[in-house]
C-alpha positions in Angstrom: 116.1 85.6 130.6 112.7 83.4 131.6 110.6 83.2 129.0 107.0 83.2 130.3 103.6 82.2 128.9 100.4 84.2 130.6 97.4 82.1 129.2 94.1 84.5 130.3 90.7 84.7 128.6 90.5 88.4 129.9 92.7 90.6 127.7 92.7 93.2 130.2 94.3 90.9 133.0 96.5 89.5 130.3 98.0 93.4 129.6 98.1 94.1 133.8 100.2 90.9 134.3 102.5 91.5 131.5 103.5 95.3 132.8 103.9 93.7 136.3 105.5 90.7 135.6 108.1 92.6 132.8 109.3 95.1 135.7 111.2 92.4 137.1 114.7 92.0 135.8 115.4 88.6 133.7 111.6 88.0 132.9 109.6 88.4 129.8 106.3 87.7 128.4 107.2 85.9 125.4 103.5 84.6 125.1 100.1 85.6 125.3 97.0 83.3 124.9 93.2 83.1 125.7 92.4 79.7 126.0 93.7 76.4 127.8 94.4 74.5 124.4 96.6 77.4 123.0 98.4 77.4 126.0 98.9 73.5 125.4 100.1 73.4 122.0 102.2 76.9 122.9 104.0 75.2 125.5 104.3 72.0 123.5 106.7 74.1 120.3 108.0 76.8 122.4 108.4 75.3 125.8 108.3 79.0 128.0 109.7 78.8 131.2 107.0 79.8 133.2 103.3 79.6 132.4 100.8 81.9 134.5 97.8 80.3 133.7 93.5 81.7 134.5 91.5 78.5 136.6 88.7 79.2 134.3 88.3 79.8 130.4 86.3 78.8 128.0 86.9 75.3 126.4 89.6 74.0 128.3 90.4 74.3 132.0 93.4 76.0 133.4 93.4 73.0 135.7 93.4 70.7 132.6 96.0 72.6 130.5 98.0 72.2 133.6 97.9 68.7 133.8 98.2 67.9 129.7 101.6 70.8 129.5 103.0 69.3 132.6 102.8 65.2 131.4 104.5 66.4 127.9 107.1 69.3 129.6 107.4 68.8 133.6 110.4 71.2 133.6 107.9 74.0 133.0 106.8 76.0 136.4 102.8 76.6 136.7 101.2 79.2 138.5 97.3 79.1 138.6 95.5 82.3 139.0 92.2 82.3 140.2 89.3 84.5 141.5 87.9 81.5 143.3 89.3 81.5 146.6 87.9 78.0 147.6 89.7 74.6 148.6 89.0 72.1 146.5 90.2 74.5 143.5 93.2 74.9 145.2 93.7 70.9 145.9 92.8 70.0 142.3 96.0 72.9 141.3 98.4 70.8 143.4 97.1 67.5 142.0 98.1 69.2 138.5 101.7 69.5 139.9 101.7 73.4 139.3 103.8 74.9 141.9 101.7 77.8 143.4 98.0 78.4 143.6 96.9 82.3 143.8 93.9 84.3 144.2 92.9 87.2 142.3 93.8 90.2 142.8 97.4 89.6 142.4 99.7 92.9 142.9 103.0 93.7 141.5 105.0 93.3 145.1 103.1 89.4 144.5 104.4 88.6 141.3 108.0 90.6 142.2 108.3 88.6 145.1 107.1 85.1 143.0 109.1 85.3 140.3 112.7 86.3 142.4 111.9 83.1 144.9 112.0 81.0 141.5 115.0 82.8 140.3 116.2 81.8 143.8 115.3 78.5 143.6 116.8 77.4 139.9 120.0 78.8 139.8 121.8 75.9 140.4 119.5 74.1 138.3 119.5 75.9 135.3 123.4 75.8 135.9 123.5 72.0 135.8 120.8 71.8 133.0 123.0 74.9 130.8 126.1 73.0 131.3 123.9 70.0 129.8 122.7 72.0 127.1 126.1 73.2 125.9 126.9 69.7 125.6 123.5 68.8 123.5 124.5 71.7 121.1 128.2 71.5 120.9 127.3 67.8 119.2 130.5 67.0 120.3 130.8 63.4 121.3 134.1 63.6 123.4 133.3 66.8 124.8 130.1 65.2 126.6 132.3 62.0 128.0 134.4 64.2 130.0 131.5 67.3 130.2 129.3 64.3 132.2 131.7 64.1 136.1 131.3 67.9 136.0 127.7 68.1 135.3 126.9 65.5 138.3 129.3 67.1 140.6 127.1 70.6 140.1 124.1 68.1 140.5 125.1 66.8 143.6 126.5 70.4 145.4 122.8 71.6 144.2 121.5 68.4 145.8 123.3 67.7 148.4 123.7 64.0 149.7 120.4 63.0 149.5 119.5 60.4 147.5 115.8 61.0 146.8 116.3 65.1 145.8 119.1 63.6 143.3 117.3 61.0 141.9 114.2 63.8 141.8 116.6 66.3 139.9 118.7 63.6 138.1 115.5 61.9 136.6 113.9 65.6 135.6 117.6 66.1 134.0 116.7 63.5 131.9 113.5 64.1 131.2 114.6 68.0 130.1 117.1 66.7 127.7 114.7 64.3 125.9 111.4 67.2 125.9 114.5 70.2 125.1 115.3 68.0 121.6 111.5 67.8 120.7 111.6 63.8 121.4 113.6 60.8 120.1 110.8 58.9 118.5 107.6 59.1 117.2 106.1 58.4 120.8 106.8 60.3 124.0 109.9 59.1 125.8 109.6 58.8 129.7 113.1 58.7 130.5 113.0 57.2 134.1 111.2 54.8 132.2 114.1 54.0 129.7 117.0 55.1 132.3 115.9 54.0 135.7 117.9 55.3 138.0 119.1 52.0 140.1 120.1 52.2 143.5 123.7 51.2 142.0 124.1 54.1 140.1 122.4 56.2 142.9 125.2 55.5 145.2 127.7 57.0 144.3 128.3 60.2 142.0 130.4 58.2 139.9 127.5 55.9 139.6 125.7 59.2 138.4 128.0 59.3 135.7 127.6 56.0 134.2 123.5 57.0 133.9 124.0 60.0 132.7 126.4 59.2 130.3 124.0 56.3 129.1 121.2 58.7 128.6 123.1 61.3 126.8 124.9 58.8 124.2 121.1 57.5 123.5 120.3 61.5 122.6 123.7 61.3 120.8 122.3 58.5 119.0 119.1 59.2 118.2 120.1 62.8 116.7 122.7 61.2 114.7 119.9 59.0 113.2 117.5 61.7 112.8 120.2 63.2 110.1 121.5 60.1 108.5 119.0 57.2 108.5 121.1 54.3 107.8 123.0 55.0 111.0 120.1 53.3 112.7 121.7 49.9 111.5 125.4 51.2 112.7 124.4 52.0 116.1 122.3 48.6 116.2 125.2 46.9 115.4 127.4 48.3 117.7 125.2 48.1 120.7 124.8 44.6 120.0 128.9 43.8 119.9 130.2 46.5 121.9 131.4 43.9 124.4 132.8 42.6 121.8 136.3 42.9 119.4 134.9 45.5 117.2 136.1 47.8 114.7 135.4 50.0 111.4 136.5 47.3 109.7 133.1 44.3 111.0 130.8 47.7 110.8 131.2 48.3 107.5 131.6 45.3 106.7 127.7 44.1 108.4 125.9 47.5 108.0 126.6 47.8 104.0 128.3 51.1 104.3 131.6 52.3 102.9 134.6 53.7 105.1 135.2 56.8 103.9 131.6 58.0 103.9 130.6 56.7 107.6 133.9 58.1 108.9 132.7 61.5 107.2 128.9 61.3 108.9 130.4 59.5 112.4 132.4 63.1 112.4 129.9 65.6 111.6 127.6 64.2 114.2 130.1 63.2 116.9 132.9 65.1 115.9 134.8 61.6 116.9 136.0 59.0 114.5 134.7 55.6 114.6 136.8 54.3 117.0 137.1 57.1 119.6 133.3 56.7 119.7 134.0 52.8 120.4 136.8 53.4 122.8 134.9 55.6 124.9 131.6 53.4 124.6 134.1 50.8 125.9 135.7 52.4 128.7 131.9 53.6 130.3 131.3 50.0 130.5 134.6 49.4 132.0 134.0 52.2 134.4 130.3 50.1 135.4 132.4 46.5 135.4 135.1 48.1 138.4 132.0 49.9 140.4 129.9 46.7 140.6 132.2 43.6 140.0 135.1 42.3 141.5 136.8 41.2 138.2 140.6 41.6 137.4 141.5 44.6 135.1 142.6 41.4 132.2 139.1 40.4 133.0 137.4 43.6 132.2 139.7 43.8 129.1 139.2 40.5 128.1 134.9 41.1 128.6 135.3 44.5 126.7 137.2 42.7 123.3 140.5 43.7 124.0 142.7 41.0 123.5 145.5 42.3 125.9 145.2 44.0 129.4 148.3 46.4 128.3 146.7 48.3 125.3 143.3 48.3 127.2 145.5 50.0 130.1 146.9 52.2 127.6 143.6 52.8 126.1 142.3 54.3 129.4 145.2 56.4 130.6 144.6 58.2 127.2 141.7 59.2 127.9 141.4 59.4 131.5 144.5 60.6 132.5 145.3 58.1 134.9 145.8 54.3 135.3 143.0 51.5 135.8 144.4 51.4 139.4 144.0 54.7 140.2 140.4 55.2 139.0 140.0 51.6 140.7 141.3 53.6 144.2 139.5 56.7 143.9 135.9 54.6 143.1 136.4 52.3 146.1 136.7 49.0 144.0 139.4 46.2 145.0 143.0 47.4 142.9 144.7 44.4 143.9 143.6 42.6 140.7 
């Protein structure tokens, strides 16, 4: 069900395009405001789906609210309404990325026909972004690592093979997960910013997979630290030396923290143990090493802090299901080695 937001200083309009838009099947008007900063701050706590939103009211702009809900939520879809049917209102819309500009009088065939082209056109975005969500919710650290290839394979048969509508929908995935969990810090997160999405990654889906995964341990992370502060230090300490021979044993050790109890908190966030979430942190970067270098498998191992190629081959086959040679085959990369 769409949640939509109608954000109208005329109560009587607000009423009309409630019973119009609610006769549509898997739409609702969750919200109802009369001014352009209540429609801000609305969209801000609740993020709707869909904001209908009047060109004019008093105080704020619907041009203006545009503008401020789209820089702090860009996954939500605009419409401006207006009773002014001239140009350079219509330019200034687009400039405020809302998707459609219409005049006043709208009718109920208008906003029928409006709101089943969007349904249209996000089904197999909302399927890629739910299948992300179930992930974010399970909190299931595992889960996500091998939820990631099927989330960019839905990605790229909604996308196609073109590069620039996957790095558009990939960097808007992104951007989703960070404004869906209310942000990460204190400051708003732009995550093509943080993530950029390389050409590297971009070219090839199991390129995809290595950003994507990057971007959804960092949520991991950061909602792991919002529940227990002192895993800030942890996760500091293992981004620092996770190239490196590392275990529970030097984290507890450096971050002042006892085993049993960070095993405990590691679970409840993860639902991994320590070393699963180190294994798999390990074999991501091993994943990056055979896509972009030409280094031996011992190499990797060696680069990664395993001491011997064997129990790093072993290592992967658990939790892949096949060798270093095959994944090395089906990527492309040299196997020889």
């Amino acid at each position: 069900m769409y949640k939509i937001l109608i954000a109208d200083d005329e109560q009587l309009m607000r009423d009309a395009l409630q019973i119009m838009i609610e006769k549509v099947p898997g739409f609702e008007v969750a919200f109802s405001v009369s001014n352009g900063e209540d429609a801000v701050e609305l969209c801000r706590k609740e993020k709707p789906d869909i904001v209908f939103m009047d060109i004019m009211m008093p105080g704020m702009s619907g041009i203006e609210a545009s503008k401020r809900i789209y820089a702090n939520n860009p996954e939500i879809t605009i419409y401006i309404l207006s009773s002014y049917n001239h140009f350079d209102f219509a330019i200034e819309a687009l400039r405020a990325k809302v998707k459609e500009y219409i005049s006043k009088p709208v009718s109920c065939d208008m906003i029928r026909a409006l709101l089943e082209k969007h349904s249209r056109s996000s089904q197999p975005e909302q399927l890629y972004w739910n299948m992300t969500l179930k992930v974010l919710k399970e909190k299931d650290f595992k889960q996500m690592y091998y939820q990631v290839p099927e989330i960019v394979q839905e990605l790229y048969r909604s996308c196609g093979t073109n590069r620039g509508q996957i790095k558009t929908a990939a960097e808007q995935l992104g951007q989703n997960i960070f404004n869906h969990l209310g942000r990460v810090s204190a400051r708003p997160v732009d995550c093509a910013e943080m993530f950029p999405l390389s050409e590297a990654y971009l070219a090839s889906s199991a390129g995809m997979e290595i950003w994507l995964f990057r971007v959804l341990d960092y949520i991991f992370q950061q909602t792991s630290i919002r529940k227990y502060e002192l895993l800030q230090n942890v996760f500091s300490y293992i981004n620092a030396h996770i190239q490196e021979e590392i275990g529970l044993t030097q984290i507890i050790e450096n971050c002042a923290v006892s085993q049993g109890y960070l095993s405990r908190i590691f679970k409840n966030c993860l639902n991994v143990s320590v070393m699963e979430y180190l294994h798999l942190r390990k074999l991501m970067l091993a994943k990056e090493y055979f896509q972009s270098t030409d280094l031996s498998i011992a190499d990797v191992a060696f680069r990664l802090g395993y001491n011997e190629s064997g129990y790093f081959s072993k290592v992967f086959k658990k939790y892949e299901n096949i060798t270093v040679y095959q994944y090395k085959k089906a990527v492309g990369a040299s196997s020889e080695r």
